[in-house]
N, C-alpha and C positions, 0 to 999 in steps of 0.2 A: 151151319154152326154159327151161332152167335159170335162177334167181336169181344175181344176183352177192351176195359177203357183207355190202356195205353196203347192198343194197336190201333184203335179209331183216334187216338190223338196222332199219333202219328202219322195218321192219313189225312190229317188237317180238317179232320171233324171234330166240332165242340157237339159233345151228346148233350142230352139233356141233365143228366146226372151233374155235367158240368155248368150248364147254364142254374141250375139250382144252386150248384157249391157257390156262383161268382155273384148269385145275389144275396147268399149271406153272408158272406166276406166282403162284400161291398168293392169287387176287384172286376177287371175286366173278363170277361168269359174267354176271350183270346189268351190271355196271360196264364188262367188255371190249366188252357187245353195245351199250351206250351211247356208249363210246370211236370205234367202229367204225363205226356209226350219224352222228354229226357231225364224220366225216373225221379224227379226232384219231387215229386210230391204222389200221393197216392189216392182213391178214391174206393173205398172200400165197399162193393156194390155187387154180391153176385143175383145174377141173374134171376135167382127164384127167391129172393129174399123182397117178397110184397108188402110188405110194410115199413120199408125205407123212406126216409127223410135222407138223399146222400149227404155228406160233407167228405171234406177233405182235411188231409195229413202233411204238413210237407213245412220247413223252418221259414218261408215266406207268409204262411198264413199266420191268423190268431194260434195259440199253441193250445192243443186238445188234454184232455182228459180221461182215460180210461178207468172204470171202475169194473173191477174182479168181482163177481157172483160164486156161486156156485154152490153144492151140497158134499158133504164129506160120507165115509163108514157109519158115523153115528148120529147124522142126520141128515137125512132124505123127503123132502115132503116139498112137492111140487107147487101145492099152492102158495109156501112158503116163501119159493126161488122167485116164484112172479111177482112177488109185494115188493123183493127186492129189487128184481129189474125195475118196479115202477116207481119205485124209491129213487134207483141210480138216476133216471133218466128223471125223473123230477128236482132233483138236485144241481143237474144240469150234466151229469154223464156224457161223454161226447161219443164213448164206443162204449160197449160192455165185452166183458171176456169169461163166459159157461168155466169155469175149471172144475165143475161137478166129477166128484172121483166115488162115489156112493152109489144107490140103486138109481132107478128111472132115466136113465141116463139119456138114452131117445127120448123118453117124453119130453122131460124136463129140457131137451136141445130144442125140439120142436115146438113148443111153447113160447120157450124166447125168442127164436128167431117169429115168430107168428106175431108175437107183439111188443117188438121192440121199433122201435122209429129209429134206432141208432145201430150200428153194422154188429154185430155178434161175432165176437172173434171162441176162438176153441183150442186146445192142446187135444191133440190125436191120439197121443201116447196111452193119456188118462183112458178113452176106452177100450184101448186096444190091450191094454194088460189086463184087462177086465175078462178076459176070456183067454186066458193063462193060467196055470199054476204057478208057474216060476217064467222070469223075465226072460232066463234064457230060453224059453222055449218058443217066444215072440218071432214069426215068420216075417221076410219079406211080403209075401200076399195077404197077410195080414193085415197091416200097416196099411199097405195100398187100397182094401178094401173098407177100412175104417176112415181111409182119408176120403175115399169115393164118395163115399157112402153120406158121411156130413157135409160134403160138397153140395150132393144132391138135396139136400134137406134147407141148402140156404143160408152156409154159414160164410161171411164175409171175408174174414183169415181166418189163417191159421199158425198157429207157434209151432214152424219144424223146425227141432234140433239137430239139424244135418251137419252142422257147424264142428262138433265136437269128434275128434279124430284119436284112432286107437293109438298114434304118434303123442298124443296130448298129454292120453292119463299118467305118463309117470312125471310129467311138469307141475303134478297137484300133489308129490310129494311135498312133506314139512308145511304144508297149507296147515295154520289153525282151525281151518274150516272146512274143511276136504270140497266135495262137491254138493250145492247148497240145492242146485236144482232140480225140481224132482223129473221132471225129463231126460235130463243131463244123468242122473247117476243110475235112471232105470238101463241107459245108453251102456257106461261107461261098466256095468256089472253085465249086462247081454256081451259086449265085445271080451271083456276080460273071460267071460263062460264060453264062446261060443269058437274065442280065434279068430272073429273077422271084425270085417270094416264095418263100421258104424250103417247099417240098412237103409237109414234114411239119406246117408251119403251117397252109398252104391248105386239108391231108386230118385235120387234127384232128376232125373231129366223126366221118369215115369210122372212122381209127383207134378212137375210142370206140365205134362201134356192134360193131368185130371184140374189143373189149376186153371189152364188158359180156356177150357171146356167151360167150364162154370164162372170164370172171374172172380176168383178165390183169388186173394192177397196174400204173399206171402208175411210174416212175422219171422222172421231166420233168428230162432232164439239162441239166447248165450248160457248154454250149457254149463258153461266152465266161470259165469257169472261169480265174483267175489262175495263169502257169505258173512265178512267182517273186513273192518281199515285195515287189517295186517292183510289181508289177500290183496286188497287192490291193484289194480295194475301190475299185475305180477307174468311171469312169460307163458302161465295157462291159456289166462285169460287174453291176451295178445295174438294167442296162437290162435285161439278160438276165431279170434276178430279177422285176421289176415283170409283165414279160411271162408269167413261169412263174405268177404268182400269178392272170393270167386265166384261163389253160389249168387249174388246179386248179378252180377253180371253173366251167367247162366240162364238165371232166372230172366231176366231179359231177354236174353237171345231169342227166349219162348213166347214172349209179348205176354208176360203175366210180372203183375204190379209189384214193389219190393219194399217193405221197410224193415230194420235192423233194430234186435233187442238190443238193451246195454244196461250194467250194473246198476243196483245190486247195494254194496257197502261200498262208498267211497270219500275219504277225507277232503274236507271241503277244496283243500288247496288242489287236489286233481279232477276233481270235476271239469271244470271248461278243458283241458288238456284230454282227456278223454275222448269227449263230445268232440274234437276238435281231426282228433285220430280218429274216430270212425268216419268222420265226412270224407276225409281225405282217404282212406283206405277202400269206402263202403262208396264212392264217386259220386256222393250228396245225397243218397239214399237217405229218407226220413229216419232219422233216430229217436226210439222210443225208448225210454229208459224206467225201469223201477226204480222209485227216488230218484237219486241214493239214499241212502239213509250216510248222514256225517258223524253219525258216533255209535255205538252201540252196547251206550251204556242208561238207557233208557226203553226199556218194555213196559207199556201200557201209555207211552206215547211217542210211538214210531210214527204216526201219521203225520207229527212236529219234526222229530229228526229225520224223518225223510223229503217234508215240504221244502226245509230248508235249501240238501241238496238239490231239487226238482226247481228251483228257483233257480239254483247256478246254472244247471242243466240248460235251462230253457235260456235262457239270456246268454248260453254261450252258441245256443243254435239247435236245442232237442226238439224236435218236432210234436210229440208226445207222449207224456207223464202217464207214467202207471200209478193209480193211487195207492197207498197203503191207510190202513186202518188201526185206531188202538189197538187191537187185537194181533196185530202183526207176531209174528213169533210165538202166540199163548195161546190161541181158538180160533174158531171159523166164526167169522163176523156175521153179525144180525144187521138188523135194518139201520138200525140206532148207530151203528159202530159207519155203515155204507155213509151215511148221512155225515159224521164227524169227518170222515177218512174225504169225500168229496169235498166238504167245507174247506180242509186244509190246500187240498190240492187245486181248487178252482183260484182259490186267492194266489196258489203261487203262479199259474198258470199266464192270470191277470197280474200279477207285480210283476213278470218275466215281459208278457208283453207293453206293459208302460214303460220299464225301464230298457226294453228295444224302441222304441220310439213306432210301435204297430200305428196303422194311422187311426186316430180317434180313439184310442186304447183308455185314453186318462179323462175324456168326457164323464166316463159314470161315475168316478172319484171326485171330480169337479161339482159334475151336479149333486153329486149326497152331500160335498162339503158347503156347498150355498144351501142344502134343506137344513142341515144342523145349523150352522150361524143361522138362521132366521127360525129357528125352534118352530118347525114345520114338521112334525114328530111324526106324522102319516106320512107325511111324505120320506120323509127320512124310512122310516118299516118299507116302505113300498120299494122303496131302493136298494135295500139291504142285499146280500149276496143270499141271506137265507132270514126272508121277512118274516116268518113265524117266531125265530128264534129271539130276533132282533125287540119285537116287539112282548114278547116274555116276559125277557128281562126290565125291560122299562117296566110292565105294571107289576112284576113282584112288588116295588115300594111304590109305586103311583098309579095305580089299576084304573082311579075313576077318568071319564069323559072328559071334564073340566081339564086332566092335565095333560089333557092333550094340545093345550091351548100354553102352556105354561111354559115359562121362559127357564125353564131350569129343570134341572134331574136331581134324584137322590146324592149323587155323589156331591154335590159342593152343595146344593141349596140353594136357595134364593140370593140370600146373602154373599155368597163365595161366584156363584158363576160368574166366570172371566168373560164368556161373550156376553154376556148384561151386563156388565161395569162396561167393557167397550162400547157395546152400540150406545149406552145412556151417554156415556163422556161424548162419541160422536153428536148425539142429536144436541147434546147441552150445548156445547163452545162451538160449533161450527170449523173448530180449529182442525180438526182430522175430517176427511173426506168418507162422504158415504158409501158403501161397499154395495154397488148395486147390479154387477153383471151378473147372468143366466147363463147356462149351459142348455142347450135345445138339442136333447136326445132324440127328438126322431130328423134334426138334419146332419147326424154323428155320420161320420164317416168310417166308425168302427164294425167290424164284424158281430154275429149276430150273438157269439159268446162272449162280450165284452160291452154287453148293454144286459141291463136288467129286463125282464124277469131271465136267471138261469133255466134252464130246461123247457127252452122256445120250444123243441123241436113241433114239425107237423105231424101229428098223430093220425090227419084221418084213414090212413090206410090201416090201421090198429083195430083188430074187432074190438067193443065193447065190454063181451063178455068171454069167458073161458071157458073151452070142455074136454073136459079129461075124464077119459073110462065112463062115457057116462053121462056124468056129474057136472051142471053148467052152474059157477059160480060167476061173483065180479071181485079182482082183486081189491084188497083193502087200498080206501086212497087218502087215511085220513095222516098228516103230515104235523098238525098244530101242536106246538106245545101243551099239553095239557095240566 
């Protein structure tokens, strides 16, 4: 039986998984297999998932990125789901996470795990109500055999809501927002039907033995996740947390890897105080968090009111950010929405790690800001977080070649630009000093998602093309503004 990566760190082996992760983190390979070793960081790698690029999870590295795929009831189309995987991970995706709750439901897991260079996370729940009438009719061996079963397929985590306890549900009386997650309340309406203990609680030690089998990660989700500021931090949610911080430490005992969901909605002033209880509860277990979102008075631009939070998050020690998408709370996101939702969430990811002092974090900041003052416009596009966009919008109002060369943008003009009145005043009177350092990105000492181009990853393990029923396409890869 194969090793999982925290029993061979343990044993004072650096795998190779890890010697990967430490050279694009630019960290010692001994330090990752230490991180990894005493549960501080994770490596999300199982065994049959051949097309990996590893990386790692954990509040010492650069902070990650997850971006949410999937297909719903009223839309299902496979070739659809891979444009967007190839979107996420072009954007710079750090995980992706399948929440497909619609038909194809194996194809479309199999697919992405087949070409994904980034770990593939899943919720279980989703296809195990799938072959149910009603929730409460959802078995023990059910559960087990869907968890198995995506195990064997390749999937990297998984979001078990084990966390959520028959004790809990009347703590989500007088919530505004009852229970928000769709895990948690398929949970909490099976337990209120059935009279018993939450299943995925009961089968925790079972799920551990199919998890340390394959090097499945856990995601110990938060069930009882706050779905608005008035829930926040309230004694559901608390309870949830206290409970997940068992299971982490179970989940250990197993030699299978652990990181901890976390809210949700929460007002900016508890953010770091949160993030701060789970380390200490959860014994530095990686905390990934949705958002938060800090207000929620804003639909159709959640992916803002949640970067916001995801910003506090990360800066107070979140390991990694679950994106949100305009579409948040209104529809199931397309390409277009993946792409916005990622933009928002990479910049807060990068603002979190600049303003922790990650080493080398503010090089790529430095170098865009010496291409701009010297109106280096390609090079400025080339640098961008999302160079297609970037450069767009410059030729909306100055499309041709020439103004590529041009000391000035639409917005002010010739006339008005303040760094052309400065460098001319510099080069006239000699009286101000010339601004002449460089930033030298490839001797940065930051990791490999905190230098330009987003969505390095190595793909050659990626087949080319696709085939489903059949039918060999190539996913769409066209990205440009049009």
């Amino acid at each position: 039986m194969k090793r999982t990566q925290i029993q061979r760190a343990r044993a004072g082996e650096v795998t190779p998984a890890m010697e990967r992760v430490a050279e694009r983190e630019n960290r010692d390979p001994e330090f990752v297999r230490e991180q990894v070793a005493d549960g501080q960081a994770v490596i999300p790698n199982n065994h049959a998932h051949d097309s990996l690029d590893p990386m790692i999870i954990g509040r010492e590295f650069a902070t990650k990125v997850n971006a949410n795929i999937g297909n719903s009831e009223t839309t299902s189309d496979i070739e659809g789901e891979l444009r967007k995987l190839h979107t996420a991970v072009h954007y710079g995706a750090d995980t992706v996470m399948d929440l497909s709750t619609g038909g194809n439901l194996n194809e479309i897991r199999e697919a992405n795990v087949d070409h994904a260079p980034v770990p593939v996370g899943t919720v279980p729940i989703y296809e195990a109500i799938k072959h149910v009438d009603d929730p409460a009719d959802l078995t023990h061996e059910l559960l087990l055999d869907t968890i198995e079963k995506q195990a064997e397929q390749g999937v990297d985590y998984m979001t078990i809501h084990a966390g959520i306890l028959m004790e809990h549900l009347p703590l989500t009386d007088g919530r505004k927002t009852g229970i928000v997650s769709r895990g948690g309340s398929i949970l909490a309406q099976w337990m209120e039907e059935n009279g018993m203990q939450n299943p995925l609680y009961a089968k925790f030690d079972a799920i551990c033995e199919i998890f340390a089998e394959h090097d499945v990660t856990f995601s110990l989700g938060d069930g009882l996740r706050p779905g608005s500021i008035a829930d926040a931090s309230d004694e559901a949610q608390f309870a949830e947390l206290d409970t997940l911080g068992e299971l982490t430490r179970t989940a250990w005992d197993h030699s299978v890897q652990v990181m901890v969901e976390g809210p949700g909605h929460v007002p900016m002033d508890q953010v770091a105080d949160n993030v701060e209880r789970q380390q200490s509860v959860c014994d530095g277990a990686p905390f990934y968090v949705l958002g938060p979102l800090v207000t929620d008075v804003a639909p159709g631009y959640d992916h803002i009111t949640s970067a916001i939070g995801a910003t506090e998050a990360a800066r107070a020690g979140a390991a990694m950010l679950c994106y949100v998408t305009p579409k948040e709370h209104l529809g199931l996101p397309e390409e277009e929405d993946v792409r916005d939702g990622l933009a928002a969430y990479r910049i807060a990811a990068h603002a979190a790690d600049v303003a922790n002092d990650h080493p080398g974090a503010r090089d790529w900041d430095d170098a865009l800001s010496e291409a701009r003052y010297e109106f280096d416009w390609r090079r400025q596009f080339d640098l961008a977080l999302d160079p297609e966009r970037a450069q767009t919008y410059h030729d909306q109002t100055l499309p041709g070649d020439n103004y590529k060369e041009a000391r000035f943008c639409s917005m002010c003009g010739v006339e008005f630009c303040s760094m052309r009145i400065d460098q001319d005043a510099r080069d006239a009177d000699g009286e101000m000093s010339a601004i002449d350092d460089e930033t030298d990105l490839r001797a940065s000492a930051a990791a490999e998602v905190n230098l330009p181009p987003v969505g390095s990853h190595d793909t050659s393990g990626v087949p080319e093309k696709v085939e489903i029923d059949g039918v060999t396409f190539t996913p769409e890869e066209s990205h440009a503004d049009d």
